[in-house]
N, C-alpha and C positions, 0 to 999 in steps of 0.2 A: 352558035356561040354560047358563053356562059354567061347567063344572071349574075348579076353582083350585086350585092346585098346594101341597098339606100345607105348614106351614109347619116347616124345619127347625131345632124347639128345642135341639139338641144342639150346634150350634156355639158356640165362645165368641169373645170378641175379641183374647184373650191371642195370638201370635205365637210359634212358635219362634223362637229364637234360630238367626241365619243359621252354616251351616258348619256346625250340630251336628244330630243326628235330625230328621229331621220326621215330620208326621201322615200318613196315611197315604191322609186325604180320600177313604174309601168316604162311602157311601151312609149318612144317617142315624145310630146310635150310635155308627159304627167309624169317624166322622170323624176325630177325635181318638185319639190314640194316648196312654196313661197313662205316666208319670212321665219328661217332655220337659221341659227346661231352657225356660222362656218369657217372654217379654218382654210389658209393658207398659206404656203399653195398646196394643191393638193395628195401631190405628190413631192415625192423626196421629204426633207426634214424640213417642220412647223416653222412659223415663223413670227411675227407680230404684225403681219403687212397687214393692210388693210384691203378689202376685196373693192373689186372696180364701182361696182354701185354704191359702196363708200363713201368712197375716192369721190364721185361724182355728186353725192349727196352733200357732201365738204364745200367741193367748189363752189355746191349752188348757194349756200349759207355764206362763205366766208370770199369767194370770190378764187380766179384761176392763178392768178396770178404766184411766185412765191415768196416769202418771207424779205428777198434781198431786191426784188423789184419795187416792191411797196413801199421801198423808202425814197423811191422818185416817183410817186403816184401820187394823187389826192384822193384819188378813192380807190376799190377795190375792180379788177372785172369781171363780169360776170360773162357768159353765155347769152347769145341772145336764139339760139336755135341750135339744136342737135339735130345732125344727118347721120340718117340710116341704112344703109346700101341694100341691093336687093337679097338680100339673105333673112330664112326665116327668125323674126322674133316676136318676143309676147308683149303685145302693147300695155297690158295689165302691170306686167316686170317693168317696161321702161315708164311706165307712168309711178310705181311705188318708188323707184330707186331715183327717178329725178324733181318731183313735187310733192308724195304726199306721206315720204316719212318722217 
């Protein structure tokens, strides 16, 4: 039979923003290069979203909930644990985008 060529999980769709740093597109984990100004999504046309480690750096400051729940809450909520399924990731990346930007 034929080899099939691994499939590369570590890429994402997010884009550098053009003019400023880019990734560095090794092989595998060292695709990507950590704390790059990025754009999304990466494909088709820009937008203003914000990218998921964000998104999830927000929640942890501001709390999950949205604008229109809060108004029957007394406080905000936060996360008390993120689950990671068995797929390769960089504990380094989940550690910067959930505590220590």
């Amino acid at each position: 039979g034929q080899k099939s060529d691994p499939v590369d999980v570590y890429r994402t769709g997010a884009k550098c923003v053009p003019g400023e740093s880019q990734d560095s597109r090794s092989p595998g984990i060292n695709y990507h290069s950590l704390g790059l100004l990025r754009v999304k999504p990466g494909r088709g046309d820009q937008t203003l979203s914000m990218s998921c480690s964000d998104k999830m750096a927000r929640w942890n400051v501001l709390g999950c909930q949205g604008a229109l729940l809060m108004h029957f809450l007394y406080s905000p909520l936060y996360f008390s644990a993120v689950v990671v399924g068995k797929c390769p990731y960089s504990q380094e990346s989940m550690k910067r985008a959930l505590i220590t930007r």
